[in-house]
N, C-alpha and C positions, 0 to 999 in steps of 0.2 A: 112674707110672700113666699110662694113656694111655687109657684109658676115655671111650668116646663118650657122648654124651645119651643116647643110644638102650640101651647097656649100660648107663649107671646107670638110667635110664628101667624097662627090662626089672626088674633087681634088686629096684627100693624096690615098685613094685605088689603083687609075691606076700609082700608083711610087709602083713600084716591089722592097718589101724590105724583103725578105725572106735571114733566115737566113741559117747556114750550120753548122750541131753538126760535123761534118769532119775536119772544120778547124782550125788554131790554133792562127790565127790572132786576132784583138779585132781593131773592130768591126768581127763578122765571115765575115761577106760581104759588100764591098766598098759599094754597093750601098744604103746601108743601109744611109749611108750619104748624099746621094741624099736628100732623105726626111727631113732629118736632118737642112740642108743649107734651103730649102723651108720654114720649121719651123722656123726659126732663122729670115729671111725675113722677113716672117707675121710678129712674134714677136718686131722688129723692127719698124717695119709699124705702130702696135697697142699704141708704147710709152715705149716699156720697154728696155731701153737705155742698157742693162748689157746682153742683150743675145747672146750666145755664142754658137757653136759648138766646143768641146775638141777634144786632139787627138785622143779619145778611140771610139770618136764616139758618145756623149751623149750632150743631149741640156741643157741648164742650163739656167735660166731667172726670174726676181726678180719682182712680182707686189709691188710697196710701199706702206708701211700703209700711211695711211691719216687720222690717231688719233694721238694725244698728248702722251695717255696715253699708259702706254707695252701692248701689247697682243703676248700671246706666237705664236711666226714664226712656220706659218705650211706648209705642200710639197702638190701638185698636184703629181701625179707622173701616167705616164702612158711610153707604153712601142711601139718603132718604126716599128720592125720586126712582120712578121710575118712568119706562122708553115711555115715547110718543109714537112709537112705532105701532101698536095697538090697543086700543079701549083699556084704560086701568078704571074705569067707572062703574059701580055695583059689582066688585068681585064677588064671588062665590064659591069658597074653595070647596072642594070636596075632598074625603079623608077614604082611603081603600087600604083597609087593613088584610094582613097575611097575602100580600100580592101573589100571584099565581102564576105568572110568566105569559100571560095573554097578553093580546091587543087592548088598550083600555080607552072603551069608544067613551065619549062624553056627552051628559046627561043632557045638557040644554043645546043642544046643536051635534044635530045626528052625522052631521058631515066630519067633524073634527073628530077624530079618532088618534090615538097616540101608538103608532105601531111601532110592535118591536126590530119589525127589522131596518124600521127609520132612527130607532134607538136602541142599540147595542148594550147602551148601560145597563140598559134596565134587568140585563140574563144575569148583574149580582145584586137583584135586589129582591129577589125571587123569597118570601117570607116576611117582607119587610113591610112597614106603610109608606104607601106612596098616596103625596100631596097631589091636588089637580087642579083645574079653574073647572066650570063649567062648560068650556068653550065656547065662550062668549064673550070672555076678555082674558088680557095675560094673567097670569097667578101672580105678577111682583117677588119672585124669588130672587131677583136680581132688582135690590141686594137686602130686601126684609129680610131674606135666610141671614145674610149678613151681621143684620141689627142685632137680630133675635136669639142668636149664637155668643153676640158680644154680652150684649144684657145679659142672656143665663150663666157665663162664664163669670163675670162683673155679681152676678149677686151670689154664684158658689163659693169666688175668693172674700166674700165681705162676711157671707155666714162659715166659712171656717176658717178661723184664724191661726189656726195651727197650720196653715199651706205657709211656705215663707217665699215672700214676693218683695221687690221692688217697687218706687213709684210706677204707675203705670194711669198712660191719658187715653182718655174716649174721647173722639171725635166722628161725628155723623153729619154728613153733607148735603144739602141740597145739589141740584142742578148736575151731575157727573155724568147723566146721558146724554144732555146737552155740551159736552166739552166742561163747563163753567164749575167744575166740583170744586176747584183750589182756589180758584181767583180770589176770594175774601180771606181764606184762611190764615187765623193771626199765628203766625209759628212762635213767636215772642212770648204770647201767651200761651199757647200748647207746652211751649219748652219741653220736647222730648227730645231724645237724640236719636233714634228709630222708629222705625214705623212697620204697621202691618195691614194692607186692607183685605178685607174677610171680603171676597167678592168673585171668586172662581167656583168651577164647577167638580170634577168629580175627584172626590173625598180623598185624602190623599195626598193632591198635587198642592203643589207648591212652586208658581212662576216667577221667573225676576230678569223678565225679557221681554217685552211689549215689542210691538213694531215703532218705527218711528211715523211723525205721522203729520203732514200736509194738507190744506183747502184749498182749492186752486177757482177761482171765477175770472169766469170768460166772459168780456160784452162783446158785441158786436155791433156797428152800427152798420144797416144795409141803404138802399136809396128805397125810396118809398115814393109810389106814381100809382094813378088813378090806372087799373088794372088793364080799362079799354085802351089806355095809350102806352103799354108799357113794354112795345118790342124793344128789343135792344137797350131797356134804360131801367127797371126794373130788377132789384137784388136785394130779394128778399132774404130777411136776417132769420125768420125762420128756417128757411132751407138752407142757409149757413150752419146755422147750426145741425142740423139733421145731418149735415155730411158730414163734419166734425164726431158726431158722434155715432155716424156708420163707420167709420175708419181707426175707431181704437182699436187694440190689440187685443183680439176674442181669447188668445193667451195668457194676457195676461187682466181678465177679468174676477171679482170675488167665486164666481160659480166656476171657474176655471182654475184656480188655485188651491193650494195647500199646503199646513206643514209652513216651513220657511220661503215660501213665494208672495211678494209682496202684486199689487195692483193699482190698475187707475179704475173709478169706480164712478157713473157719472148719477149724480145724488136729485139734479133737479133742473129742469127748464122751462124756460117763460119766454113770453114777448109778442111783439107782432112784427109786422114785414120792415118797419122800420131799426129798432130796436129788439134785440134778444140777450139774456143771459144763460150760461151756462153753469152750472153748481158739478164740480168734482173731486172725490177727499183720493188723494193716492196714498200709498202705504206701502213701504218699507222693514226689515228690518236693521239696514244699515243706512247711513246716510247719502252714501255714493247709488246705492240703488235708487232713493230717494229721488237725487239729483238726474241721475238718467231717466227715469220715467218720466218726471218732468219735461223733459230736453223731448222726449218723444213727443209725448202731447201738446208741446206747442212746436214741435216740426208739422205733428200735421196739420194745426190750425193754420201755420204760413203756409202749407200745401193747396189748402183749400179755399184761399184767400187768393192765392193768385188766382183763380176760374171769376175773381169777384174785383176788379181793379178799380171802380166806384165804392166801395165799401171800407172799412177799418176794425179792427177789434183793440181790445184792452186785456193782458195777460197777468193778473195780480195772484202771487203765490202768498198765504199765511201760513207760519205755522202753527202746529196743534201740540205735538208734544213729538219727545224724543225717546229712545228703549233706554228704558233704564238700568239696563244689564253695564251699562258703561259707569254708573255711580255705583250701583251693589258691587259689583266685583274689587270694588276698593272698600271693601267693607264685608270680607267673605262670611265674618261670624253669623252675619244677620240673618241668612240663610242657612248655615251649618245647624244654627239654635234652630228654626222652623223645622230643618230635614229631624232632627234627634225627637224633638215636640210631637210630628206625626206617627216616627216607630214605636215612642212612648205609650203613645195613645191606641197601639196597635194594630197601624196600617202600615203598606210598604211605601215608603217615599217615591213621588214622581216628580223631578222637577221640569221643568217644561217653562215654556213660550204661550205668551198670549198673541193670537191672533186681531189683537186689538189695542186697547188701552184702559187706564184705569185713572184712578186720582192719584194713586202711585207713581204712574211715571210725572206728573207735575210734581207732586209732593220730593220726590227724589229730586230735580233740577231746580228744585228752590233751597235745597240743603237738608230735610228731610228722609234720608236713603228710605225704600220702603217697597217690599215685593209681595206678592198676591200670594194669597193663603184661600184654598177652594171653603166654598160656603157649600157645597151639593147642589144647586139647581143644575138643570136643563133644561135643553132648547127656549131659553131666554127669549123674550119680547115677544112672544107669539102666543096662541090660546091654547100652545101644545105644550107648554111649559109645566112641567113637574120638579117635586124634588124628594127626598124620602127622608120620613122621622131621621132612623138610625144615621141617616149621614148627619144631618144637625144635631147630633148628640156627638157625634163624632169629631165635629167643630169645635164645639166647648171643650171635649175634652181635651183636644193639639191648643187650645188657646191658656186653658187652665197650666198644661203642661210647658208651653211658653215661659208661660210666666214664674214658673218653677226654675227651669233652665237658666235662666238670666240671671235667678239669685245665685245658683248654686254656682257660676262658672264667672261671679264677680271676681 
């Protein structure tokens, strides 16, 4: 096989593997598996005799060391699905070679245009190809760049074996837009002792700081009366709610924040006069911020509750995950090796902060340490999503160089 990033790249996009936070299945969606089976295929194809598709829907596959001596077993990890935030069905990428530095309107929907001054990135990519959707669904670079990065890296170190590596595990996940990327993962069987997910954006960066991260649901129950009789006795749980969510902190909103400012972010609401729920994920980077935004958000629900003394609510907090800068840092090589991997490979290291999360920070607090390595895409989950060749070449090469590192500094 001789398959570029960009060929496999192209291939895994138009397999529709969008997940579904609704369902209760694992995988959320069969056809998440699709993709899955194709992976296993290649993987096959390239020499790695162990690769597997589980029942949960997760790929699993072993490159061998080809040293005498230990070198600690590290993970590739990247993740299958993508958001349900917008249409992943009939992608259609398109390929714009020698970029030019313009706005680059899109071909099937004249409205979606990818402007530069919406995208900064894009003034060093000026020569380069850059990946697109039609504007008509996301492009799935988040994390197909991911797969597709690991696969070409995975079949460079198989056809030359003169590179001198470590054991080294592939794993590809279902379900990580939805929270649900780790929940099956057998670490028993992975047996690495680090980890890396290919799942950031611009080239280069290397994060090992997530925010922490909370679901917060709110019920409410109101008194419910037939509308012509309801002066004075009437308390409606939709307009509970609506005040509830006129009175969070415009401060501290996602469109109001940045950088290291965490938020309360309210995600969905239902109901009628009788009954309502409320859906809110807050996010931190430390856990005492955590802990206050909360305390805030349910000051004001008891604020707004007392205007409603017939009525009652239910404040149930879950968590989601935590920053995983609190495991990596007890474990500095893990990062030293990625910082040394990207100058190798010819860029200048950035390490930085996710303004979110990954399977990383689960994978880190089940014992797993594991920091984010950029894949190239941009603006994720949306029809304005690109990514450019050269950056996914530039992935394989920080992963090949990885894997170099590790033997050399056993």
């Amino acid at each position: 096989m001789t398959d570029t990033v960009t060929d496999r790249f192209l291939r895994y996009v138009v397999i529709d593997t969008q997940s579904d936070p609704k369902s209760s299945t694992q995988p959320t969606t069969e056809k998440q598996r699709n993709l899955g089976r194709v992976l296993v295929e290649e993987l096959l194809e390239i020499g790695l005799s162990d690769a597997h598709l589980d029942e949960h829907g997760y790929v699993y596959a072993t490159i061998p060391s080809n040293v005498e001596k230990p070198v600690p077993v590290i993970c590739f990890c990247s993740h299958m699905d993508t958001a349900p935030d917008f249409t992943g069905t009939n992608v259609k990428p398109q390929v714009m070679r020698n970029y030019s530095g313009s706005d680059i309107k899109l071909s099937g929907d004249p409205q979606q245009i990818i402007r530069l001054s919406d995208n900064p990135a894009l003034r060093d990519q000026i020569g380069n190809d850059i990946i697109t959707t039609d504007g008509t669904t996301l492009l799935g670079a988040d994390d197909k760049a991911g797969l597709a990065e690991i696969m070409t890296a995975a079949q460079f170190l198989m056809d030359n074996p003169e590179i001198k590596h470590g054991t080294i595990k592939l794993l590809f996940t279902p379900d990580e837009e939805v929270g649900r990327g780790a929940d099956k993962v057998d670490l028993a069987k992975l047996d690495a002792q680090f980890a890396y997910t290919v799942d950031g954006e611009t080239a280069g960066h290397i994060e090992d700081e997530t925010f922490s991260a909370d679901g917060v649901e709110i019920t409410i129950q109101g008194v419910a009366i037939h509308p012509g009789f309801a002066k004075g006795k009437m308390e409606n749980a939709i307009k509970i709610a609506g005040a509830i969510i006129s009175r969070l902190p415009k401060e501290a909103a996602p469109e109001t924040t940045t950088g290291r400012q965490g938020f309360i972010h309210p995600t969905g609401v239902s109901g009628s006069m009788e009954k309502a729920a409320l859906s809110l994920i807050v996010r931190d980077f430390n856990d005492e911020g955590l802990a206050a935004k909360e305390t805030v958000l349910e000051t004001i629900v008891k604020e707004v509750m007392t205007d409603y003394p017939g009525s009652s609510y239910n404040f149930a907090v879950k968590q989601q995950y935590r920053n995983m800068k609190v495991i990596l840092d007890r474990n500095p090589e893990i990062v030293d090796n990625a910082i040394e991997a990207v100058r190798r490979a010819g860029m200048v290291p950035v390490r930085g902060s996710i303004r979110g999360g990954t399977d990383g920070s689960r994978l880190s607090f089940m014992g797993l340490p594991c920091p984010n390595i950029f894949a190239g895409g941009h603006a994720f989950h949306s029809p304005l999503e690109w990514i450019s060749v050269q950056d996914m070449e530039r992935a394989v090469r920080t992963l090949v160089e990885l894997a170099k590192i590790w033997e050399e500094r056993a």
